[in-house]
N, C-alpha and C positions, 0 to 999 in steps of 0.2 A: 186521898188523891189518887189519880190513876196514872196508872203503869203499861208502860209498853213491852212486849217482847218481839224477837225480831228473828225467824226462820226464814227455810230457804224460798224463794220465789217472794221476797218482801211480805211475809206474811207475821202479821203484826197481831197484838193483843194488846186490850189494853182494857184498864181498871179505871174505872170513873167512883169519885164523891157525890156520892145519889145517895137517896134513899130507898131503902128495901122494900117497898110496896109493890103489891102483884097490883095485874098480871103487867105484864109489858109492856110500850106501845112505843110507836113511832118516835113521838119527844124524847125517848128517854136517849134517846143519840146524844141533843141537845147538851152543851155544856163545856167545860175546860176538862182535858185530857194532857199526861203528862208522858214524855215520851220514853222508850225504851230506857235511856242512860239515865233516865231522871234528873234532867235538867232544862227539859225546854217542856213548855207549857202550848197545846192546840186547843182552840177555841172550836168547835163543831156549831155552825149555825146554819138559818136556814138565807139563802139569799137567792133574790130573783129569781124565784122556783125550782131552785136546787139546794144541798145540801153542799158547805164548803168546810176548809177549816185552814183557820189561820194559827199564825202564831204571835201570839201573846206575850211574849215574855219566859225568859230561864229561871228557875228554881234556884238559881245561885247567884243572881244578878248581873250574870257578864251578859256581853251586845256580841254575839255572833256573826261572821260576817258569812256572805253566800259562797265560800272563796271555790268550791267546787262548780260553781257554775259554769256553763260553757260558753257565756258572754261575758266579754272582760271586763267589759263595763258593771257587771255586777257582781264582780266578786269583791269590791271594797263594800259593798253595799250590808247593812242591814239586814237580819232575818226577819226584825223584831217589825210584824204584820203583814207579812207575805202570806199569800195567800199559797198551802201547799197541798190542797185539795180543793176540787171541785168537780161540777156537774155530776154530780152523785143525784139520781132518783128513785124516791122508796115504791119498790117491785111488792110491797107486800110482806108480809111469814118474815118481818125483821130484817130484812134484805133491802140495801140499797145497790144499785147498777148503774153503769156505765158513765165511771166518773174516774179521772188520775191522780193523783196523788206525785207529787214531787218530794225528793230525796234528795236532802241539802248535806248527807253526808256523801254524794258522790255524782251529785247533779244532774241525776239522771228523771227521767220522768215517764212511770208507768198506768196502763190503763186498772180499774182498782173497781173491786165491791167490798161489801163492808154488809159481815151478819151481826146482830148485839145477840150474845150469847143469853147471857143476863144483866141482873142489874148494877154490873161493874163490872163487865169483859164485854167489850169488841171487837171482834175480829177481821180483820183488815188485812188483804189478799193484793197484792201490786204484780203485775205481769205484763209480760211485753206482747205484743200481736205480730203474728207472721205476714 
């Protein structure tokens, strides 16, 4: 299963359940990804010409709600298939660009690219623009 780590300027890694076949390619983004604390599970897929990624479901079976949101209306709501990445497109050399990424541990939402290391790291970059 994959694994998230989380440094500073939201910069994220993360371990995917792939197989170890060279060389690399674009799909291998593709797939369920499991987050830093290992308990919430992101679905990376591809929609309407862009790359997104949802959320699927926790590793421990609780229903998380959005409670850091900054609409009140959505803080009783649901994680479980929000949508907490999109408009990601692949630049090429393992590189996807100009796409955000939201952050449901403090409801914030930053602009985001994302390089795959290999075939079970991610690297995933969240930052704010001046």
């Amino acid at each position: 299963m994959k694994t998230v780590l989380k440094a500073l300027l939201l910069l994220f890694f993360f371990q995917s359940q792939v197989s170890f076949s060279n060389p690399l390619s674009e799909t291998d983004i593709l797939g369920g990804w499991v987050n830093q604390a290992g308990d919430g599970i992101i679905e990376i897929k591809q929609q309407e010409g862009y790359y997104v990624g949802i959320i699927m479901g926790s590793t421990d079976g609780k229903d998380r709600k959005d409670v850091n949101n900054s609409d009140p209306e959505r803080q009783s709501k649901s994680l479980l298939h929000v949508k907490v990445m999109d408009e990601f497109v692949y630049a090429g050399n393992l590189k996807w660009e100009d796409g955000w990424i939201y952050d449901p541990n403090n409801g914030n939402t930053y602009s985001c690219e994302m390089t795959l290391i290999d075939h079970k790291t991610l690297k995933i970059r969240g930052y704010t623009q001046n």
